[in-house]
C-alpha positions in Angstrom: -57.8 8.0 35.9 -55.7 9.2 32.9 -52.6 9.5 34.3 -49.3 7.7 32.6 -48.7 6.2 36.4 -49.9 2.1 36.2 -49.5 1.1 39.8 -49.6 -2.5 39.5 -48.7 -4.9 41.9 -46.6 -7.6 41.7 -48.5 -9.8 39.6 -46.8 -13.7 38.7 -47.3 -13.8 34.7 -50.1 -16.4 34.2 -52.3 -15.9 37.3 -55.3 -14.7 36.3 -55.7 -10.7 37.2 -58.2 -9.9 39.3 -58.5 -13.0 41.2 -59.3 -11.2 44.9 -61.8 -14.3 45.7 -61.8 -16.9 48.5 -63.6 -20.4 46.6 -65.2 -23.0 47.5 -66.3 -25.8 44.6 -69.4 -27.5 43.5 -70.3 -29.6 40.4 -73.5 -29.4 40.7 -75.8 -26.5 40.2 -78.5 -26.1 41.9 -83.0 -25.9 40.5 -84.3 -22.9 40.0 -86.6 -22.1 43.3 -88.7 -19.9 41.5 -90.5 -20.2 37.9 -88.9 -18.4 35.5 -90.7 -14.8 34.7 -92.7 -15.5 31.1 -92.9 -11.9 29.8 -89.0 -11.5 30.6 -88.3 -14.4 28.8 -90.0 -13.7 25.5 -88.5 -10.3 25.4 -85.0 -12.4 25.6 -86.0 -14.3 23.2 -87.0 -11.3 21.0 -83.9 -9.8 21.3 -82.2 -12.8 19.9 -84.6 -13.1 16.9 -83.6 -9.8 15.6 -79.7 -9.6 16.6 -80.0 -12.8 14.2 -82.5 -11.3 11.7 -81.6 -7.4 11.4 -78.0 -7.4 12.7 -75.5 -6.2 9.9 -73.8 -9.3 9.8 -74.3 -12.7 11.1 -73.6 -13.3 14.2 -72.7 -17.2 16.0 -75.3 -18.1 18.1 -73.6 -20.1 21.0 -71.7 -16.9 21.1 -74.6 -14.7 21.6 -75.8 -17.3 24.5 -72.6 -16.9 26.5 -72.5 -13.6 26.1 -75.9 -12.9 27.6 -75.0 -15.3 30.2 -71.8 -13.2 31.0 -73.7 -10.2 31.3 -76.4 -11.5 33.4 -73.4 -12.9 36.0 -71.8 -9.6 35.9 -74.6 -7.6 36.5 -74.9 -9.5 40.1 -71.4 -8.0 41.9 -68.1 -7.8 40.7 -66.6 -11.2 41.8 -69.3 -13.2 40.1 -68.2 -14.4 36.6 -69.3 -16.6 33.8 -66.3 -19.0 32.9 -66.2 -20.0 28.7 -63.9 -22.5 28.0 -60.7 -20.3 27.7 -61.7 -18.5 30.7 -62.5 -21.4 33.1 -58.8 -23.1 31.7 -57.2 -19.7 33.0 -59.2 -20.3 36.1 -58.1 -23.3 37.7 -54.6 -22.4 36.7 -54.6 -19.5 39.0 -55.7 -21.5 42.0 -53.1 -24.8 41.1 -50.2 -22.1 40.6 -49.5 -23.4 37.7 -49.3 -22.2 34.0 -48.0 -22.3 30.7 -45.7 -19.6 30.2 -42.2 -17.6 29.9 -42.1 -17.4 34.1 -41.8 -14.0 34.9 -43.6 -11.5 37.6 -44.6 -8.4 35.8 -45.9 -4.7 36.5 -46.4 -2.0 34.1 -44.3 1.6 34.0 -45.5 4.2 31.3 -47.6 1.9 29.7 -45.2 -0.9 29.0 -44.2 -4.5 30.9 -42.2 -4.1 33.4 -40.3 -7.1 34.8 -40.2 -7.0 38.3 -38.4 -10.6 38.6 -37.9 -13.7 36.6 -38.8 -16.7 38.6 -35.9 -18.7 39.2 -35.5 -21.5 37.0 -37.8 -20.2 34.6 -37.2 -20.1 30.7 -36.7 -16.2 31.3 -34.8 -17.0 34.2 -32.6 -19.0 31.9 -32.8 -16.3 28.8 -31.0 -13.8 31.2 -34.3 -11.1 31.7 -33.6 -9.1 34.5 -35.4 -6.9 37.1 -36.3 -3.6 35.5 -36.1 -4.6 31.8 -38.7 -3.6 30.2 -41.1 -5.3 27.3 -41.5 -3.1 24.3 -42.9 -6.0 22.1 -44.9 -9.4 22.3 -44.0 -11.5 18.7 -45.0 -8.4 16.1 -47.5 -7.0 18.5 -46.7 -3.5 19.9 -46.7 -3.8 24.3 -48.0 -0.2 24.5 -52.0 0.4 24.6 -52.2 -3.3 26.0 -53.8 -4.1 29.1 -51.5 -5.9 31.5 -54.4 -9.0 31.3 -53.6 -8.7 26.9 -49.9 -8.8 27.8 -50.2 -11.7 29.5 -52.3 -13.6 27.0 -50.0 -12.8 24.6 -47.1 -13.9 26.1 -48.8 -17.5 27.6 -49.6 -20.3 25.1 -48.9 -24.1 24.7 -46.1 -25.8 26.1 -42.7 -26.0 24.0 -43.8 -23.0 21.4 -42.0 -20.0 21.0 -42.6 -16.3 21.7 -40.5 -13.3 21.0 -40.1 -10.5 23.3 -38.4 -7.4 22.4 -36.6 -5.6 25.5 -35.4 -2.8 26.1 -33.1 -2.7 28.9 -32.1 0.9 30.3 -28.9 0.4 32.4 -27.7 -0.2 29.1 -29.6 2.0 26.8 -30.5 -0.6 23.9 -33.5 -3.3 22.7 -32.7 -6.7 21.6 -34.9 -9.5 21.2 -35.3 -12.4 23.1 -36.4 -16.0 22.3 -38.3 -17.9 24.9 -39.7 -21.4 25.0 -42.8 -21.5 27.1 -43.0 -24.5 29.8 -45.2 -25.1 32.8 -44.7 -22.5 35.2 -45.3 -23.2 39.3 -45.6 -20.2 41.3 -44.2 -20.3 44.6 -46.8 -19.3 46.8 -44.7 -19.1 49.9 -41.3 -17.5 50.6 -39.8 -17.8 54.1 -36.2 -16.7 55.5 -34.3 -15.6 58.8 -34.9 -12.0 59.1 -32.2 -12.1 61.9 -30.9 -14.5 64.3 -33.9 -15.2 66.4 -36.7 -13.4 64.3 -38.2 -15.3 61.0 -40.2 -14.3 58.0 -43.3 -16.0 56.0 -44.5 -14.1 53.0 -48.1 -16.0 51.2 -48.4 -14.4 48.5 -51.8 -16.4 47.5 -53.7 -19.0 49.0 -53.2 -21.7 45.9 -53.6 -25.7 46.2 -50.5 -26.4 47.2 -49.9 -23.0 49.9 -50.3 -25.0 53.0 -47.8 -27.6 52.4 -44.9 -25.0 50.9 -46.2 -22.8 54.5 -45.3 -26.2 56.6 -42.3 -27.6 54.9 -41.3 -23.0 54.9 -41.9 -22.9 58.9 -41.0 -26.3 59.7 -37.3 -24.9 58.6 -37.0 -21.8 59.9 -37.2 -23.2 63.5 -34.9 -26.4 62.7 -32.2 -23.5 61.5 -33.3 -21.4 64.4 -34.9 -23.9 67.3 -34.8 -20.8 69.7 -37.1 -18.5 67.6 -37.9 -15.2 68.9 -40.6 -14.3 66.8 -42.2 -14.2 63.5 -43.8 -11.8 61.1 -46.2 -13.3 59.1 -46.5 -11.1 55.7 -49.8 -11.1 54.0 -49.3 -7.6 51.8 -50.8 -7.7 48.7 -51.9 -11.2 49.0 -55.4 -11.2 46.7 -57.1 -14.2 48.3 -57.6 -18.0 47.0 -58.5 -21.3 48.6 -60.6 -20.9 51.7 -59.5 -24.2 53.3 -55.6 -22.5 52.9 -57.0 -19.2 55.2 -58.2 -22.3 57.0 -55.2 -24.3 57.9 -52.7 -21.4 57.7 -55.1 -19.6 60.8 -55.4 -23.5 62.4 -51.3 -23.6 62.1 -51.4 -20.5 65.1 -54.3 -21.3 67.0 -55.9 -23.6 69.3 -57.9 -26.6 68.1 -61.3 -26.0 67.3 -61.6 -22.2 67.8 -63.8 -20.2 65.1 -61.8 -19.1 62.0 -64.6 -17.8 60.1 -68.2 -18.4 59.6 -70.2 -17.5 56.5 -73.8 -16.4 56.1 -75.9 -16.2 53.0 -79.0 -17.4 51.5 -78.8 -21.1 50.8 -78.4 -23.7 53.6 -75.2 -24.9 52.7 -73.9 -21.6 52.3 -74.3 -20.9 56.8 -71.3 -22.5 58.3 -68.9 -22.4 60.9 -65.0 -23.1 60.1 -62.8 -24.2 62.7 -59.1 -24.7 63.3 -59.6 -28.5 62.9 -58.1 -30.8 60.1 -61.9 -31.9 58.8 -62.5 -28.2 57.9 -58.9 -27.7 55.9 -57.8 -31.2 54.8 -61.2 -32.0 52.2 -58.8 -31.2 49.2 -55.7 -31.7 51.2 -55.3 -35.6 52.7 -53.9 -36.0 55.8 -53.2 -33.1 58.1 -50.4 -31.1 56.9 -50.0 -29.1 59.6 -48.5 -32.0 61.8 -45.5 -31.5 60.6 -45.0 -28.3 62.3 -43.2 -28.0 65.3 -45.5 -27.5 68.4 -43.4 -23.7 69.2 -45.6 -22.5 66.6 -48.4 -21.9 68.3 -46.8 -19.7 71.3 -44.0 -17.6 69.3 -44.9 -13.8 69.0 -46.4 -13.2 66.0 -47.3 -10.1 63.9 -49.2 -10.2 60.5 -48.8 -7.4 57.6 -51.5 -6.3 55.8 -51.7 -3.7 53.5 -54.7 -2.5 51.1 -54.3 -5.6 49.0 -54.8 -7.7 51.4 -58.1 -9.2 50.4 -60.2 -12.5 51.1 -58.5 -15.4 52.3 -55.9 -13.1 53.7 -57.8 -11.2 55.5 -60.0 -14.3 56.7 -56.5 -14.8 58.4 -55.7 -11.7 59.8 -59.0 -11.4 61.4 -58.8 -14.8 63.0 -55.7 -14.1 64.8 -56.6 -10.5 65.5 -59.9 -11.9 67.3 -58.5 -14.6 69.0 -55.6 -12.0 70.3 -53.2 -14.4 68.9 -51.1 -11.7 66.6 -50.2 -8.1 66.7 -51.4 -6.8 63.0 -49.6 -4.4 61.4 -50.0 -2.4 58.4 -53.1 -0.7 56.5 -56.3 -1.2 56.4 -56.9 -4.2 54.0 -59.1 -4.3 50.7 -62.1 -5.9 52.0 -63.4 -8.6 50.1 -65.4 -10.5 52.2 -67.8 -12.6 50.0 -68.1 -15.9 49.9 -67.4 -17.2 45.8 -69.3 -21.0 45.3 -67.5 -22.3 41.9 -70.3 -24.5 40.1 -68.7 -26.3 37.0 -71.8 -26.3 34.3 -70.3 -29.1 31.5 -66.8 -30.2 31.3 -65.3 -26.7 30.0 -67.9 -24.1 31.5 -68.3 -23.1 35.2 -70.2 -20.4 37.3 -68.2 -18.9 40.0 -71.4 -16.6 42.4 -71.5 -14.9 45.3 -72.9 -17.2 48.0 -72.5 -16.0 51.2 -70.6 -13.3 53.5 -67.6 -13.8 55.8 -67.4 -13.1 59.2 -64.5 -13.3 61.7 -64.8 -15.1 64.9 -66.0 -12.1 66.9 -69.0 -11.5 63.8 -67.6 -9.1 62.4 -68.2 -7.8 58.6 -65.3 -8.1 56.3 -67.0 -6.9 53.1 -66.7 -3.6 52.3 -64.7 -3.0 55.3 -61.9 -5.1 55.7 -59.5 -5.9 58.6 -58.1 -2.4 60.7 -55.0 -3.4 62.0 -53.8 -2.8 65.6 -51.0 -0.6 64.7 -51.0 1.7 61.8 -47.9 2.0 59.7 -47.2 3.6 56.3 -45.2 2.5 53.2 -42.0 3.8 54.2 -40.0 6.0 56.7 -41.0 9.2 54.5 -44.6 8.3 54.5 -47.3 7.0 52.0 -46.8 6.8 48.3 -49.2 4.2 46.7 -51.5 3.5 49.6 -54.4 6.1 48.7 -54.4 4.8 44.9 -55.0 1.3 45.2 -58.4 0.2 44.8 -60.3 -1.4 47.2 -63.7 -3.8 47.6 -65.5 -0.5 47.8 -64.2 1.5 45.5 -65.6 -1.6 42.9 -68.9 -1.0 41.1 -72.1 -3.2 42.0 -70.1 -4.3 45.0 -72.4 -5.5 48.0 -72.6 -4.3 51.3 -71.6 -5.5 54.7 -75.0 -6.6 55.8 -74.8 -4.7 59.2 -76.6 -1.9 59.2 -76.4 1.7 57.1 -73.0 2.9 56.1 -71.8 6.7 55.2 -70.0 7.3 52.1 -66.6 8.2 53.2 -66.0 11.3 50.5 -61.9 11.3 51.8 -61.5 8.4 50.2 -61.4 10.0 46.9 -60.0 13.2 47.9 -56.9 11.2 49.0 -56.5 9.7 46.1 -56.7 12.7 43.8 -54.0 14.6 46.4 -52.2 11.3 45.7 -51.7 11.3 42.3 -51.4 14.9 41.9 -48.8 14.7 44.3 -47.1 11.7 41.9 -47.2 14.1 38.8 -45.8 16.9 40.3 -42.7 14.8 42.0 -42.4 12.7 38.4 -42.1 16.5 36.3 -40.3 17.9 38.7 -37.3 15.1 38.2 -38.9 14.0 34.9 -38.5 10.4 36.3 -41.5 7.9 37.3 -41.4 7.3 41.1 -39.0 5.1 43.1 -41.3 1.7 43.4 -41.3 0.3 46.7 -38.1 -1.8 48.3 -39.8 -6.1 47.5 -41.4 -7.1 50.4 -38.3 -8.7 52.7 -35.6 -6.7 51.5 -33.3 -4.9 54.3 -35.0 -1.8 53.0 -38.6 -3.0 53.7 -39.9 -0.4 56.4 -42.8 -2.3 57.5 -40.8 -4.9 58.0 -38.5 -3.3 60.2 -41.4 -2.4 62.4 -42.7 -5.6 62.7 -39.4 -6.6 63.9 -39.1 -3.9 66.5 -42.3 -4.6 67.7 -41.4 -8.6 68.3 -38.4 -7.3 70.1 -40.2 -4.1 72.7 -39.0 -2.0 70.8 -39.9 1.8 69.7 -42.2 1.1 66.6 -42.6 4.1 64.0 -46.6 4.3 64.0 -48.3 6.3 61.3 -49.5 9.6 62.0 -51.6 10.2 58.8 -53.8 7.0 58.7 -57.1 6.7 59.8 -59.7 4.1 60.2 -61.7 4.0 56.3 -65.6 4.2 57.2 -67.6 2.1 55.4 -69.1 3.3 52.2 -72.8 3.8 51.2 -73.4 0.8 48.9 -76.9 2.3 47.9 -75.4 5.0 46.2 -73.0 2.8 43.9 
């Protein structure tokens, strides 16, 4: 798509972009089951010979070996990767939340960083960035034709070094540069507040290592401030994935003990199991149960769950637990569908092999690949209708992506249609006031419309249903 719109979402600077995965680890990889195929082999080994022989100039070989590793990994699907040392480093930052960096969460407009928000506390926090300004420069390096994953690189780097980033901020019409230390960044995961006397909100933005403590220590004050809570809205939009023992605990915190979460499927022994809302199937990486903290009202207060089309993988591992059990009320869009199960296999000390091991399925046995999580009630973006929905991408919109395993699916030609209409409808509203589009009110603002539904529907009350979305059907994976 060639359009000057980048619809980004709302992306902490440092965690690794494309990160819609739910992980488990291993350290050891496993023996081949099969010999390797001879004739396959030698022509490999051919093609090496002469890249090294004939090739205009010489190339490294270790360099040569990773990269037809890479490429043999990314052949498979599009969530199984080949980690090098740099990439495997950027990695496990995502999933700790923490990083080296300037501490801000970014999006791009007409090709340049955006800065949605500086995280409070941050060294951009301190250098007075503010929401909206926008990054024109990284050091001498020019922000526009970079990628948002090249921005970010650019801007990350080694604790206590400098970087200079050129802003320009329009409010006021001028650039100035800015010097920032970079420090170690944590990203708050979780984000929690009062909505209104009686009704409480929990936003997980990514299931990270330290997500289910931040979600008990969030909720455990939210009903000390408010012991008679009404209901809660638990808000899962745009939320990309992460640690499946999080999706675990986080589902456990709402639901009886010992009902089905999720179970998995896939080739390999290990890789059929059975998850359940029980501390020896979250607490492996986590201790002692965190989730005794919590008060007991949890479990029984009204609860709905917003999803949206980035919803993906551990989130929507959550979202279909509850929706099975009958435990929430889910609100929102269809979600992205990433329902593969990611085994991360650390190869020496700095390489690792994160592949596709197995299939999710909620309680009920239901798919999520492909397919994702249709909520109970429908709702668009705003009171005006949808915006962005129909151009974000989704599990099966991505190339070489695998199928839900049950049964034959029917490419859904709308899908595209919608998003054409979409965009067109973007360019002709942006030349029309020769302005971008409005961006979305932040999730649990007083302008958040899904949010105000969620509330009404806690409360009984009239709830603003969309009358434009549909169920997505599944596409055809053989024709990818």
């Amino acid at each position: 798509m060639t359009s000057k719109f980048k619809i980004a979402g709302w992306v902490a600077l440092g965690v690794l972009a494309g990160g819609l995965t739910t992980m488990q680890f291993q350290a050891t990889a496993r023996n081949t089951v099969a010999p390797l195929p001879l004739e396959e082999m030698q022509q490999l080994a051919a093609v090496f010979g002469m890249i090294k022989t004939d090739y205009v100039e010489t190339v490294d070989e270790k360099k040569l070996i990773s990269d037809a590793i890479g490429g043999m990994v990314s052949g498979l699907d599009p969530h199984s990767t080949y980690f090098d040392k740099t990439t495997f480093k950027e990695f496990r930052e995502g999933t700790t939340g923490k990083f080296v960096g300037v501490g801000i969460e970014i999006g791009m407009e007409d090709g340049l960083v955006k800065v949605v928000s500086p995280i409070e506390g941050s060294p951009a926090f301190r250098a007075g960035l503010k929401s909206g300004d926008l990054i024109t420069k990284i050091d001498d390096t020019f922000v526009k034709g970079l990628t948002m994953d090249q921005a970010v690189k650019r801007m990350r780097g080694e604790p206590q070094t400098k970087v200079v980033l050129t802003i320009f901020r329009k409010l006021e019409n001028r650039s100035f540069p800015v010097t920032i230390t970079r420090e170690e960044i944590r990203v708050q995961s979780v984000r929690a507040k009062m909505v209104e006397p009686g009704y409480g909100w929990i936003r997980v933005t990514q299931f990270q290592d330290r997500t289910v403590e931040d979600f008990v220590a969030k909720a455990d004050k939210l009903f000390k401030d408010d012991p008679k809570m009404k209901g809660l809205v638990l808000d899962l939009r745009n939320d990309p994935g992460g640690l499946l023992e999080g999706a675990i605990a986080v589902s456990a915190a709402f639901l009886p003990k010992d009902v089905t979460v999720v179970s998995t499927n896939g080739q390999i022994p290990e890789s059929k199991a059975i998850f359940k809302a029980r501390p020896e199937d979250y607490t492996r990486r986590l201790g002692a149960d965190p989730l005794a903290k919590l008060p007991a009202a949890i479990k029984n207060v009204p609860l709905v769950v917003l999803v949206n089309e980035g919803s993906a993988s551990a989130s929507e591992i959550v979202s279909g637990a509850l929706q099975d059990h009958k435990r929430a009320v889910i609100m929102g869009a269809q979600t992205f569908g990433k329902g593969s199960v990611q085994t991360v296999r650390q190869l020496t000390a700095d390489t690792a092999l994160k592949i596709t091991t197995a299939r999710y399925y909620t309680p009920s046995g239901r798919s999520i690949q492909a397919k994702g999580i249709v909520p109970d009630v429908m709702l668009d973006e705003t009171a005006e209708g949808n915006l962005f929905s129909a151009l974000r991408t989704r599990e099966a919109d991505l190339e070489k992506h695998i199928g839900s395993g049950q049964g034959s699916e029917v490419k859904d030609a709308a899908r595209e249609k919608a998003r054409e209409e979409a965009m067109k409808k973007l360019e002709e509203a942006s030349a029309k006031k020769n302005e971008p589009p409005k961006p979305l009110p932040e999730f649990g603002s007083a302008e958040d419309f899904q949010l105000q539904q969620a509330v009404a529907q806690l409360k009984g009350k009239p709830v603003i249903v969309s009358k434009t979305m549909t169920e997505r059907k599944p596409e055809d994976t053989k024709a990818q």
